[in-house]
N, C-alpha and C positions, 0 to 999 in steps of 0.2 A: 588620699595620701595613704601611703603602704606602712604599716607597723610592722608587722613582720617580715621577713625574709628566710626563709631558704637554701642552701646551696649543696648544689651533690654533685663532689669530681669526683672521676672515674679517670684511669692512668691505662694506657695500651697501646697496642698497635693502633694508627691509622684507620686501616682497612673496617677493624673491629669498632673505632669508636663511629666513624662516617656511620654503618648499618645500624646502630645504637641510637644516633641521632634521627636517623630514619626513623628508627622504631615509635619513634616519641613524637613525631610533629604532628599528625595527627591527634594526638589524643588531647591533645590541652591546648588546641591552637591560641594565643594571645594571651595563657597564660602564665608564661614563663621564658626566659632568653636565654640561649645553649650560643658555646664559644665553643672551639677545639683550638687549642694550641700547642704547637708541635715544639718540643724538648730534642732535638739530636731524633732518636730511632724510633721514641716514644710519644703520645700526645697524649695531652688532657684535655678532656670534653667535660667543661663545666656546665650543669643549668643551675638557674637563678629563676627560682621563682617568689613574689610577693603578694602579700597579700592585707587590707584591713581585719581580716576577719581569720584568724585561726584555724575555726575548723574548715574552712575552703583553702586554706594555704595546707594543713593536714592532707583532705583530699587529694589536693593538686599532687604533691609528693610522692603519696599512696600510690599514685596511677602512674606518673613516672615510673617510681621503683620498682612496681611491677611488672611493666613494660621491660625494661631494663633487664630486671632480673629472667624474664621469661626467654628474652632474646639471648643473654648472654651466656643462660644455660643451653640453648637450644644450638647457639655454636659451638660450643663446649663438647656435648654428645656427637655434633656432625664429626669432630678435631678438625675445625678453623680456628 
């Protein structure tokens, strides 16, 4: 049973959230669920992740956000 949870939305382009979710399934495979839901021009790419234990729902996050954060700067600098 999961005590904790998680959640980190991110709001953007399509194109950007799709390669974002990319970014991600590798690294935590089975340990968290990503949605994109598309608003008009916009979408949000939800993940959900849970956990009994704290510091492994910590970790999980950490590596997400990471992930996330590396890719999102790395489009950034390309101007995608």
């Amino acid at each position: 049973m999961e005590d904790a949870v998680a959640r980190v939305v991110w709001t953007g382009p399509r194109d950007v959230a799709e390669i974002l979710l990319e970014s991600i399934r590798p690294d935590d495979p089975g340990f968290f669920e990503s949605e994109i839901v598309e608003d008009g021009e916009r979408v949000s790419l939800t993940v959900v992740a849970s956990s009994s234990d704290l510091s492994e729902l910590r970790a999980t996050i950490d590596d997400i956000l990471a992930c996330l954060s590396a890719v999102e700067g790395s489009l950034e600098a390309l101007g995608e």
